[in-house]
DRENDO-1510 file (C-alpha; in Angstrom, 1 decimal, always signed):
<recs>
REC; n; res; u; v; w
REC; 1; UNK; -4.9; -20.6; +4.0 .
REC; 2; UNK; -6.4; -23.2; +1.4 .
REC; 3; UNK; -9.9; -22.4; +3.9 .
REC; 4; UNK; -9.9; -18.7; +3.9 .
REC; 5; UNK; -9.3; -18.5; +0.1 .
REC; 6; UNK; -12.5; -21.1; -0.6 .
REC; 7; UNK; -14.3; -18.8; +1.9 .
REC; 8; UNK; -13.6; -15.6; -0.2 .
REC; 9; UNK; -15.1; -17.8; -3.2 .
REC; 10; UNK; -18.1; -18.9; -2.0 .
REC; 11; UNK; -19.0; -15.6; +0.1 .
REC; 12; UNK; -19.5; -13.0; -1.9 .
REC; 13; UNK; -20.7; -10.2; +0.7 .
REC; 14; UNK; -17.1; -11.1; +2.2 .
REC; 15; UNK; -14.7; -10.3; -0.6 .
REC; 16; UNK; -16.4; -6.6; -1.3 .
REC; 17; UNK; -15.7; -6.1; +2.4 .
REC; 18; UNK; -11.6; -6.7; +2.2 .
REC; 19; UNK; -12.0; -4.8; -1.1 .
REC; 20; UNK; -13.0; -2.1; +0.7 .
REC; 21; UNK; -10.6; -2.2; +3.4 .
REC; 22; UNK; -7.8; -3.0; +1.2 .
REC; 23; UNK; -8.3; -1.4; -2.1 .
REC; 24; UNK; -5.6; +1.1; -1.9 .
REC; 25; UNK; -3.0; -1.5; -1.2 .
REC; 26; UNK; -4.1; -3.4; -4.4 .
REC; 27; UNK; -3.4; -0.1; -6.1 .
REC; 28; UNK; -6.9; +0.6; -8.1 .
REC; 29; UNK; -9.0; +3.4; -7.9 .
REC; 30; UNK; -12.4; +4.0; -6.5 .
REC; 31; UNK; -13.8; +3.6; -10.4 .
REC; 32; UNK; -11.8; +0.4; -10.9 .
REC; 33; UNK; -13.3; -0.3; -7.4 .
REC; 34; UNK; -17.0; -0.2; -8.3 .
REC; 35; UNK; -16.2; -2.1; -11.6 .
REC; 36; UNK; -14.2; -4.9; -9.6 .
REC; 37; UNK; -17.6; -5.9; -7.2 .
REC; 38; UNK; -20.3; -5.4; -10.4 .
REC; 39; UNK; -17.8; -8.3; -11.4 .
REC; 40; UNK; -17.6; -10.3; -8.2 .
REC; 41; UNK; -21.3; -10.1; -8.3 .
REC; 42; UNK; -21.6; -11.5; -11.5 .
REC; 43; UNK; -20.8; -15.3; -10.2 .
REC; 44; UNK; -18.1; -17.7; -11.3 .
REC; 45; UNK; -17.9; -17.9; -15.0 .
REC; 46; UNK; -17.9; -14.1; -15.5 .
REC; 47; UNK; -18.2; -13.4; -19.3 .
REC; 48; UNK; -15.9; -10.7; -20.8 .
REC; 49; UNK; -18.8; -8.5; -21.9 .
REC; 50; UNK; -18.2; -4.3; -21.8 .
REC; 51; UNK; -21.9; -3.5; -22.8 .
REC; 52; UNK; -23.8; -5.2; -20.5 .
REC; 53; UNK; -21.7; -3.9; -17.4 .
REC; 54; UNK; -22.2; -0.5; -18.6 .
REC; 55; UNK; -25.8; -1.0; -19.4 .
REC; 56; UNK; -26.2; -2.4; -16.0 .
REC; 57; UNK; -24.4; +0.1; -13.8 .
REC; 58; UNK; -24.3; +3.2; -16.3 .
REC; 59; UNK; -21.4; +3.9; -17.3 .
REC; 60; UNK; -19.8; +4.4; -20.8 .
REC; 61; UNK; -19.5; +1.5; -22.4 .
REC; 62; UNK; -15.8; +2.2; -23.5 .
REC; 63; UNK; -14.5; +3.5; -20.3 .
REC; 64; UNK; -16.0; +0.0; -18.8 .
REC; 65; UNK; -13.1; -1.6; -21.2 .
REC; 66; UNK; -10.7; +0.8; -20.3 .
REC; 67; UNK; -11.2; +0.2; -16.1 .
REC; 68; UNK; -11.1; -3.5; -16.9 .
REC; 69; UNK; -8.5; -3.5; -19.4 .
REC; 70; UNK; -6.3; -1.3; -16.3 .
REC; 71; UNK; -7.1; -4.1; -13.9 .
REC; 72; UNK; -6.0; -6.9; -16.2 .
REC; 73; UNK; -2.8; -5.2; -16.3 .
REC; 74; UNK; -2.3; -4.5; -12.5 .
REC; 75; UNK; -3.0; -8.2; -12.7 .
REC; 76; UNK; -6.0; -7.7; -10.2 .
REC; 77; UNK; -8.4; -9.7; -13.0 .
REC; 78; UNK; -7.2; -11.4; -16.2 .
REC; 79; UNK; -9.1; -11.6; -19.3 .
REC; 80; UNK; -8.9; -15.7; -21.1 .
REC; 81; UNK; -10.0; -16.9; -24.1 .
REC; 82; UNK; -11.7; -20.2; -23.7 .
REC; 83; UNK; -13.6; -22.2; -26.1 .
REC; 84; UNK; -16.7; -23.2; -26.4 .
REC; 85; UNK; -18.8; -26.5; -27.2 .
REC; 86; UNK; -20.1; -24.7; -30.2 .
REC; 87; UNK; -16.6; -24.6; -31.3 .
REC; 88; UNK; -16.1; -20.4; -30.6 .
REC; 89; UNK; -14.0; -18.3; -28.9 .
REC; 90; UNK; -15.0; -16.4; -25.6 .
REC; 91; UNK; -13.4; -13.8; -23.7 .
REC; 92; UNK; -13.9; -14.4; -19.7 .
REC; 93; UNK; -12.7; -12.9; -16.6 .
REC; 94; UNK; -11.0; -14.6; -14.2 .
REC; 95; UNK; -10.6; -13.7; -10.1 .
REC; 96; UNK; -8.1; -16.2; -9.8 .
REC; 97; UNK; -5.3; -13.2; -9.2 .
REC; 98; UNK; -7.6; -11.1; -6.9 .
REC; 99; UNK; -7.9; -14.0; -4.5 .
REC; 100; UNK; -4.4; -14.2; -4.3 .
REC; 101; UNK; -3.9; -10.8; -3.7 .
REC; 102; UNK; -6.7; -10.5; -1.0 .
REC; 103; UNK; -4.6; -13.7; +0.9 .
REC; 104; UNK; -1.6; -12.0; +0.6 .
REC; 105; UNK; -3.0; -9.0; +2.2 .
REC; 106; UNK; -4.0; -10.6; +4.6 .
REC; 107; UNK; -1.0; -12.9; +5.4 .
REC; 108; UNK; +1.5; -9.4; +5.2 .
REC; 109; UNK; -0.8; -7.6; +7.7 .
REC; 110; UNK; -0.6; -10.8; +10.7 .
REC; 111; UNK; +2.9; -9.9; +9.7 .
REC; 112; UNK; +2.9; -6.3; +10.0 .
REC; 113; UNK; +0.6; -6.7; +13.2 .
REC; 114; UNK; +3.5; -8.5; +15.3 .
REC; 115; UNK; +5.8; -6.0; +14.1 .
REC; 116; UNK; +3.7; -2.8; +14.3 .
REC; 117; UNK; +1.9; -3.6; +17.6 .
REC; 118; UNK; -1.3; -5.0; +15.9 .
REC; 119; UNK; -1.7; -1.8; +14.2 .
REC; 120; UNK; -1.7; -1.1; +9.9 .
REC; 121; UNK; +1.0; +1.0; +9.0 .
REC; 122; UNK; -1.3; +2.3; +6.1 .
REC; 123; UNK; -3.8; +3.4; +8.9 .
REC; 124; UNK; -0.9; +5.1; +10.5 .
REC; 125; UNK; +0.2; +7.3; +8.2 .
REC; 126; UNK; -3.7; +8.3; +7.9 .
REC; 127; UNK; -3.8; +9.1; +11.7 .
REC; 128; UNK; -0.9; +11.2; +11.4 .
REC; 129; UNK; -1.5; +12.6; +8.2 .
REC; 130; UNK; -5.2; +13.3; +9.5 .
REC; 131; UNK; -6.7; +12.0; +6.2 .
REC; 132; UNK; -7.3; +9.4; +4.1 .
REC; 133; UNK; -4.2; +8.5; +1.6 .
REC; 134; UNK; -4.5; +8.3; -1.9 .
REC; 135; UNK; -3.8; +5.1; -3.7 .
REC; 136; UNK; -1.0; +6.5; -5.5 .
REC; 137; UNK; +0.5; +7.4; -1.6 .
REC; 138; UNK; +0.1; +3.4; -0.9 .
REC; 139; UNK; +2.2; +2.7; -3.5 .
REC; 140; UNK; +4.7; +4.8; -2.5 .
REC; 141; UNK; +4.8; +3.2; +1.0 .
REC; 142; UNK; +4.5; -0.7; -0.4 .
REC; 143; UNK; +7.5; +0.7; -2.3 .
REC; 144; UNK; +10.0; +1.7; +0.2 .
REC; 145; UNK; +8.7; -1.6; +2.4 .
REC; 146; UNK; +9.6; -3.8; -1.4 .
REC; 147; UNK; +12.6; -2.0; -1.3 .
REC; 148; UNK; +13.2; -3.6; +1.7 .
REC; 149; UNK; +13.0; -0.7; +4.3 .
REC; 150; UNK; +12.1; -2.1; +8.1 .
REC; 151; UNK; +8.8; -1.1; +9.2 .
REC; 152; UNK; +10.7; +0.2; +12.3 .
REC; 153; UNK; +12.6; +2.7; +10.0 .
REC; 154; UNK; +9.5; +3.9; +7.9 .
REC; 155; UNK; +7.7; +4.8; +11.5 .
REC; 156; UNK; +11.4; +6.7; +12.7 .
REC; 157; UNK; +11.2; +8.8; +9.7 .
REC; 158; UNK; +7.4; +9.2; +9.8 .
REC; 159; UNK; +7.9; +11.0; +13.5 .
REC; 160; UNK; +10.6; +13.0; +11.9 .
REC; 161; UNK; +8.8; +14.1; +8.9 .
REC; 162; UNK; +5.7; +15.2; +11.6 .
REC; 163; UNK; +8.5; +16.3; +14.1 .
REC; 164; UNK; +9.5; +18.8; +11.7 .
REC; 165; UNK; +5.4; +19.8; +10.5 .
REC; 166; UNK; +5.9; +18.0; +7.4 .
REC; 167; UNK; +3.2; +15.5; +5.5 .
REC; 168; UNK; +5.2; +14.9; +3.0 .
REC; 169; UNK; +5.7; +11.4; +1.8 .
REC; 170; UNK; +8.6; +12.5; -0.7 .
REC; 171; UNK; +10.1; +14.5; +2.3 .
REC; 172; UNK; +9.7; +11.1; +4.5 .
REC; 173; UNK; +11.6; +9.1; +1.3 .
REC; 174; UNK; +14.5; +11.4; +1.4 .
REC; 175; UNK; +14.9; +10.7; +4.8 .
REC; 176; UNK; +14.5; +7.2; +4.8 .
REC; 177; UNK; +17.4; +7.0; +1.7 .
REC; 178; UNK; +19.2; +9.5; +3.3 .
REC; 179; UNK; +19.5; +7.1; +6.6 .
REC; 180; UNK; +19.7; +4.3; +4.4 .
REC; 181; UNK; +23.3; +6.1; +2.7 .
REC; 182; UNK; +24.8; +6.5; +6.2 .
REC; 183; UNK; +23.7; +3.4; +7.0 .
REC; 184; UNK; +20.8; +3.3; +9.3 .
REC; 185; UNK; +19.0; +0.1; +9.6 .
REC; 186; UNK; +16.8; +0.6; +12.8 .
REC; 187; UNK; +15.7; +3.0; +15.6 .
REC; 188; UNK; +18.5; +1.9; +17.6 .
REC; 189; UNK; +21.0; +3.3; +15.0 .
REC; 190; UNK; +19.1; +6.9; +14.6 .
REC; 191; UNK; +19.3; +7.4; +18.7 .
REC; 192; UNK; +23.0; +6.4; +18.8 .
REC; 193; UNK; +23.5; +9.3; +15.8 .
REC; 194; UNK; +21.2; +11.6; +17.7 .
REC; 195; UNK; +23.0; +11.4; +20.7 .
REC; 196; UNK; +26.5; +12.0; +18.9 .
REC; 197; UNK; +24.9; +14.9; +16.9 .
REC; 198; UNK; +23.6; +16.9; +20.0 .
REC; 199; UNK; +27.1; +15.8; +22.1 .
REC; 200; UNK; +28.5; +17.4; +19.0 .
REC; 201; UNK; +26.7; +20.2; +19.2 .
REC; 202; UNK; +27.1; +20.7; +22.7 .
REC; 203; UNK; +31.3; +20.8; +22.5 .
REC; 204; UNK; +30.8; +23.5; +20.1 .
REC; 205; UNK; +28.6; +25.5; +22.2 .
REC; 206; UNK; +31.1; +24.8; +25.2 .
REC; 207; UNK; +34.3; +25.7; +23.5 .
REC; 208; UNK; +32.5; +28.8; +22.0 .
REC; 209; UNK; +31.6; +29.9; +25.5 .
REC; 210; UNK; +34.9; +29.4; +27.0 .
REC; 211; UNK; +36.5; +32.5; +29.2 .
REC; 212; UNK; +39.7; +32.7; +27.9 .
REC; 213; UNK; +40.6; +35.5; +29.8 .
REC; 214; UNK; +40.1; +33.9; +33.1 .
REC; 215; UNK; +42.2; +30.8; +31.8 .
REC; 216; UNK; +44.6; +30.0; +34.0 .
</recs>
């Protein structure tokens, strides 16, 4: 673990490359995005200076501070005030959080790959969905998995939710609560309801189509 993360230090065409694959799990946006590598690119001691990343890449000089101030508080960077020999005070920005983001990422998904047959569950919901999801969609998802729904039960209700023609991540949550009231806590407990529903369904039908005439 220790390796990897000096690896993601001292490669820098490496770390863009998880950014991109992983961006929307960190929660930023595509702007915050192309802020985050102008920093990366930058080197180690990255000086907290607005104006020269916006002279550099173009943009605004005060919407630079506002992407940067929104990634300090998603605690993707963080901004410290260190001294210097001359005795003054300078602003820098640290990676120290991203890296440990970008590992955990990375740990979770060998995690989700034994669980999920090797495959992303983000990536799944994109299949099925046929599209891209939005970062505020990841979030929802990373939700209901810190809100400790199985992996297993976020797939049952995605195949309901596109069972039923619907790409709806808030229709998917009901479902996933709804299961969760009853007290669903795998695939095996949705068959076994299933199963009683349609056996229910299927005395109603038969005692609804019963000859009572002919009844001996």
């Amino acid at each position: 673990m220790e390796q990897l993360e000096e690896l993601l230090r001292e490669k820098p065409i490496i770390l863009p490359r998880y950014l991109f694959k992983y961006y929307l799990r960190l929660g930023i946006t595509a702007e915050e995005l192309i802020i985050l590598i102008f920093v990366i690119d930058m080197g180690d001691k990255i000086v907290y200076n607005p104006e020269a990343i916006s002279n550099a890449i173009g943009v605004d000089k005060y919407k630079v501070m506002e992407l940067l101030n929104s990634l300090n508080e998603k605690k993707i960077i963080s901004i410290t005030i260190e001294k210097t020999k001359a005795g003054k005070s300078e602003e820098y920005i640290s990676l120290d959080l991203l890296y440990k983001k970008i590992m955990g990422i990375i740990i979770d998904k060998k995690d989700d790959d034994k669980t999920l047959d090797k495959s992303d569950i983000f990536s799944i919901f994109e299949n099925e969905f046929g599209r891209p999801i939005s970062s505020m969609e990841c979030q929802i998802i990373k939700g209901w998995i810190d809100d400790n729904f199985s992996h297993e039960l976020i797939m049952e209700a995605l195949k309901e939710a596109i069972y039923n023609g619907v790409t709806s991540l808030r229709y998917i949550e009901k479902i996933l609560y709804d299961w969760r009231k009853k007290g669903y806590k795998n695939k095996k407990d949705i068959m076994e309801a299933k199963n009683k529903y349609r056996e229910s369904k299927k005395e109603v039908k038969d005692v609804f189509y019963y000859d009572w005439l002919n009844d001996d």
